[in-house]
N, C-alpha and C positions, 0 to 999 in steps of 0.2 A: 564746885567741881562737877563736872559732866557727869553722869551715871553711865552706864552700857548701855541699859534701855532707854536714855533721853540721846544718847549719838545714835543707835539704831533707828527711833523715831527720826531724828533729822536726816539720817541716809536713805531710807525708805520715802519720805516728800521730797526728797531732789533725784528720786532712781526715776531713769527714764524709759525703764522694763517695766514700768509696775503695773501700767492698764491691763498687760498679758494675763495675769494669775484672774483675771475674771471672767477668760476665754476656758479656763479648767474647771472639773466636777471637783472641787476640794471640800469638803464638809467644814464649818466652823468649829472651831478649836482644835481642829487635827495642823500637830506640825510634822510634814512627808519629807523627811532627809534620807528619801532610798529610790530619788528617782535615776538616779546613777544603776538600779537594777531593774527597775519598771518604774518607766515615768506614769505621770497622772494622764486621767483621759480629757482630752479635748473636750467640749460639748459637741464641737462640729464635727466630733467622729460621730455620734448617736445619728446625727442625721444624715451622714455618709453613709453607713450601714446598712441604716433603716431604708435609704433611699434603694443601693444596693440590693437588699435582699426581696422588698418589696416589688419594687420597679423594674431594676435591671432582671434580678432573676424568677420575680412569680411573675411577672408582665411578658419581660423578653427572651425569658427562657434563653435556647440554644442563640437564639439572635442577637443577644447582646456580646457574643466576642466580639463581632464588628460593630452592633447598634452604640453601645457603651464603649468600645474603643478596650474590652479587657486583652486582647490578645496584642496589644502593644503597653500594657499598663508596664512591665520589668523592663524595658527601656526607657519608659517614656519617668519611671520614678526614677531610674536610675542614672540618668541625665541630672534631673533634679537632686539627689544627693550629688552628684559629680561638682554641682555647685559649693557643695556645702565644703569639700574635703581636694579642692583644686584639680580635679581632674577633666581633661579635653571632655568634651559632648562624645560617645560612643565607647568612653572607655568603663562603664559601671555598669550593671544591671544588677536587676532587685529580683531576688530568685531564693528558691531553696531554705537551710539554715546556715549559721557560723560555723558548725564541726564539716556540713558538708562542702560549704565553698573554702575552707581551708584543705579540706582535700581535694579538690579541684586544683586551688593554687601549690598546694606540694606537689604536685604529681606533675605539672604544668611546669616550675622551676625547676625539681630537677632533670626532664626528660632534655634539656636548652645543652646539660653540659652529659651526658651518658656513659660519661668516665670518670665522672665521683661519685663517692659512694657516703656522704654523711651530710646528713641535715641539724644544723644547728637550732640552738634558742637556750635559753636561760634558766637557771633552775628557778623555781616556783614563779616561772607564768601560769596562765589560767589554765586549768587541767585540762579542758578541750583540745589545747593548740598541742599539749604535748601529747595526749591521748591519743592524735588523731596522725602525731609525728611517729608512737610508737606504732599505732596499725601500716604504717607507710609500710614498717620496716617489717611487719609480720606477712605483708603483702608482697613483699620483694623475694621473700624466704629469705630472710636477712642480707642481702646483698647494699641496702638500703638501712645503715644505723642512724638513730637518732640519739643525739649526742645534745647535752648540758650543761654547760658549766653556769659558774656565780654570776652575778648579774653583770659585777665591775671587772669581770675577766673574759667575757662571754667575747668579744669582738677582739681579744687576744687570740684566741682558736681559729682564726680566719686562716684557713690555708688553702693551695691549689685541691685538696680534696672534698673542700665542701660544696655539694650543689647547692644547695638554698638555706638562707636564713629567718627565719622566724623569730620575731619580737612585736611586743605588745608594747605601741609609744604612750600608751599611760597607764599604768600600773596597778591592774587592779585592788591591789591592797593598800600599797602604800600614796599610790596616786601620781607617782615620781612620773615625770617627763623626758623623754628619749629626745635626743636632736637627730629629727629624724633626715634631714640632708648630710649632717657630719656622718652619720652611722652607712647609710645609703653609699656614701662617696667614700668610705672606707671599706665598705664591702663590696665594690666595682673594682675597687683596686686590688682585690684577687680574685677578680672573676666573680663574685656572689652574687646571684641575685636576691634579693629581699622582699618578703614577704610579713607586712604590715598590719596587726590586728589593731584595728581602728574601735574597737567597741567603746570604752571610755575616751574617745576623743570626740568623735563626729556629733557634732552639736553640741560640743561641750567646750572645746577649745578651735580656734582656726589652725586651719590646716591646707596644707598647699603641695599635693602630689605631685603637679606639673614641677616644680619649682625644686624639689626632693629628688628629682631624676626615679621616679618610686617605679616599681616593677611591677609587685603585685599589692593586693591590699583587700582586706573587708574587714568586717562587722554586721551588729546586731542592728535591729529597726526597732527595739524595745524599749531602750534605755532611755536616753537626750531625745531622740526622735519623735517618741511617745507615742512609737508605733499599736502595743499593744502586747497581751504577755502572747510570747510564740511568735511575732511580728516576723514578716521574712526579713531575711536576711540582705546583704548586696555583698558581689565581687568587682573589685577593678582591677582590670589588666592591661597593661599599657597598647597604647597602640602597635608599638614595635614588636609587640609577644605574639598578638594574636591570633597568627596565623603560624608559626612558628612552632606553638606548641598542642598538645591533643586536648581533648576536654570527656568531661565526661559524656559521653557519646547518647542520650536521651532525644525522645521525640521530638522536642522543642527546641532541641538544638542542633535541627539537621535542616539544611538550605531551601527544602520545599518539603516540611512536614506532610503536607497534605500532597503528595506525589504517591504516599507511600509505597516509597522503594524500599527492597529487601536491602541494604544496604547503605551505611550512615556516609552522609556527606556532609561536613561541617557548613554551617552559615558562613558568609564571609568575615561579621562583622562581632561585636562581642555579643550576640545571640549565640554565639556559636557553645557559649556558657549556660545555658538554658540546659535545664534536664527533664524533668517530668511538667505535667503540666501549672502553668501559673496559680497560687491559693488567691487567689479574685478575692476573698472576704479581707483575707489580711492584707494584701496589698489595697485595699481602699482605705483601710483604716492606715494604713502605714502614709499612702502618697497625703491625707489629710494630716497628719502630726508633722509631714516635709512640708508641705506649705506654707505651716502655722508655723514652723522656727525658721523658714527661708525669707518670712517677713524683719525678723530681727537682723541686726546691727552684727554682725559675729562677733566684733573685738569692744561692742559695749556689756554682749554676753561674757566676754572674756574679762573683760574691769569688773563686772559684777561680779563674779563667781572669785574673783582676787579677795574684794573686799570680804564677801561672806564668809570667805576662810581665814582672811586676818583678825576678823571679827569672833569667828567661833576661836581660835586660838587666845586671842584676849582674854575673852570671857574664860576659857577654861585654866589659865595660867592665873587667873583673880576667884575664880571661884573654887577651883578643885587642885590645885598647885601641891596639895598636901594627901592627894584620896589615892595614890598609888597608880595616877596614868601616866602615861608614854607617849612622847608625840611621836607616831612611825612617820608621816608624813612632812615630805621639806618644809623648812620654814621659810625658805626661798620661794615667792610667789611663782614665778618664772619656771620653776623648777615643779610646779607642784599643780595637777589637773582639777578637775572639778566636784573631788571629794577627800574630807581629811579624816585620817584614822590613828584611833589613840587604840593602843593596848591595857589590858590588864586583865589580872587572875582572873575577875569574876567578870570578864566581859559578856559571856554569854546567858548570864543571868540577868544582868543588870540591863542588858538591851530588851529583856523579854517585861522586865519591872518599864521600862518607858514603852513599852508600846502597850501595855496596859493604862498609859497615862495619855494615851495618843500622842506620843512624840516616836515615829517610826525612822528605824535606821536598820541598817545587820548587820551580822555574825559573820567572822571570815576564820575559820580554824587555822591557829590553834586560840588566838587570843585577842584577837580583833576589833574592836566598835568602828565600825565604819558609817559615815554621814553624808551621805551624796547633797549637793551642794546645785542646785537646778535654778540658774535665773532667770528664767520666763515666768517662773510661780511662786519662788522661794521669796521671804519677806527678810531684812533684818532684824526685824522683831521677832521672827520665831526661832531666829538661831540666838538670842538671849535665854528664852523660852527654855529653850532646848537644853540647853547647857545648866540655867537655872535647875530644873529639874532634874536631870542628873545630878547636878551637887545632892540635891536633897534626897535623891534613893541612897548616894554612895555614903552619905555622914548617919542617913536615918539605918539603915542596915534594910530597908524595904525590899532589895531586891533577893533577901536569905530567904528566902521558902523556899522548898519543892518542887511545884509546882514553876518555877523559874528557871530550877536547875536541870530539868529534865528535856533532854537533845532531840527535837521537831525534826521529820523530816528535811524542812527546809529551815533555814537559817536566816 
């Protein structure tokens, strides 16, 4: 009979991703299941950077907005994700962060209808989106409510009073996948527009905005992208919107910045999105992690990341079947993005016991282990690995000390 680790070894010699993980800084014996929160670094970002900080900016100083081409870099990346997540050439740019181009995109859908007054989304999306729904509404002086329901009832609330919709098409905890054309084409049909937080999909699964009739949409450059921690951000906004609605009204986003006029005149085009001035260091490091994944396959990225999670599910239903987890995550591949998350009581102990062991993942309160799942550098050998050793903290009692249990900062 096959073992897990002899079918892993045989899925890894027929993966036809696997040249990629020695394009990454990954140390030997670290197994990294959190690139779903910050991917690994490129090597080829070190000498983007370097290049970057030395050349462009000790050499060419002020010269290089034009010499180095940085004052068109948030288009010019922003096009290149548009590839990634189906969207026309001019509808992306690479700007700002996630909480701020979500505020861009809410204030943007609902200025479209100015006789409704509630923004939807679902209870426990990512606290940003709704963070960022309650300031809408603090900013309105409440004329502006943001409203929540369950996840399986949320597109029941659809009525003539909602301006804009807000959802996340993969779930940051559970991993769950949104069909984002049905959802989209049910929220047209009362007037909604929708607004799309793309951060666990783009680069992780294919995606097709054109194709969605999609409205608005963004995400991080951190994550799949392997932009870097703090990587900017991107918004896409359809063609049809963008003159239509206001933006946030900043230097770089006014039709002849260097005019300077006392008075803001939008760009024509989705520059008009641009707010303070472009982060040049991040966005290099960011268009280098776009490159590096616009060279792969999307939908053999998409077969891979299947198999790694029907494989971690294996292994954990053969090795730990009896240690008190929980699959939160579908077992429905189809159904289910590019990380899977088991709960239990001592989840937050037991994840701090394996990264003491180098097998990295995180904490998602209240009970979480969550395993991001990255096939450009992920192996199936380390998701035996992985799974392996957790049997062995959760039966040996290794992850009961103190020093485990006690709540970091970050998670």
């Amino acid at each position: 009979m096959t073992t897990l680790l002899e079918h892993a070894e045989a899925l890894d010699a027929a993966d036809p991703l696997r040249h990629f993980r020695s394009e990454f800084a990954l140390r030997e014996g670290l197994v990294y299941l959190d690139g779903n929160s910050l991917g690994a670094l490129p090597h080829a970002t070190r000498t983007r950077i370097a290049e970057t900080v030395a050349t462009e900016w000790g050499e060419g100083l002020i010269t290089s907005w034009l010499g180095a081409d940085w004052v068109n870099a948030p288009r010019r990346i922003g096009d290149k994700i548009g590839k990634l997540i189906g969207a026309r050439p001019g509808e992306v740019i690479a700007c700002d962060s996630t909480s701020i181009n979500i505020f861009k995109a809410l204030t943007a859908a609902i200025s479209l209808q100015p006789d409704r007054s509630v923004i939807l989304s679902e209870t426990g999306n990512f606290p940003t989106d709704l963070y960022m729904m309650q300031g809408v509404t603090a900013f309105s002086g409440g004329r502006i409510q943001a409203v929540t329901a369950a996840a399986e009832e949320v597109l029941d609330r659809l009525d003539t009073n909602v301006a804009a919709l807000l959802l996340t098409q993969v779930h940051y905890k559970s991993g769950l996948v949104r069909d984002m054309a049905a959802v989209t084409a049910r929220a047209h049909r009362h007037g909604v527009p929708v607004i799309w937080d793309l951060s666990h999909s783009v680069g992780a699964i294919p995606v097709d905005l054109t194709a969605a009739n999609a409205d608005f949409a963004i995400g991080c450059g951190y994550k799949f992208l392997n932009g870097g921690p703090g990587a900017p951000a991107f918004l896409h906004v359809a063609g049809r919107h963008q003159k239509a609605v206001p933006a946030l009204s900043g230097w770089f986003g006014h039709n002849r910045p260097f005019d300077f006029d006392d008075d803001y005149v939008p760009a024509d085009g989705i520059e008009r999105f641009l707010c303070g001035t472009p982060q040049v260091l991040g966005l290099a490091a960011l268009e280098t992690g776009v490159d590096l994944i616009a060279r792969a396959d999307m939908q053999a990225l998409r077969r891979k990341s299947q198999k790694l999670a029907d494989l971690f599910i294996a292994a954990m239903a053969e090795r730990c079947a009896d240690l008190g987890f929980a699959l939160v995550s579908p077992r429905d591949p189809g159904l289910r993005g590019s990380h899977v998350s088991y709960a239990h009581p001592q989840g937050y102990a037991m994840m701090q016991a394996l990264k003491a062991r180098d097998v990295i993942g995180d904490f998602r309160a209240p009970d979480v282990m969550r395993f991001g799942l990255t096939p450009l550098y992920l192996r199936y050998v380390d998701i035996v690995t992985a799974v392996e050793t957790l049997a062995d903290i959760a039966r040996s009692g290794a992850w009961d000390t103190p020093e485990y249990r006690v709540r970091a900062a970050v998670t």
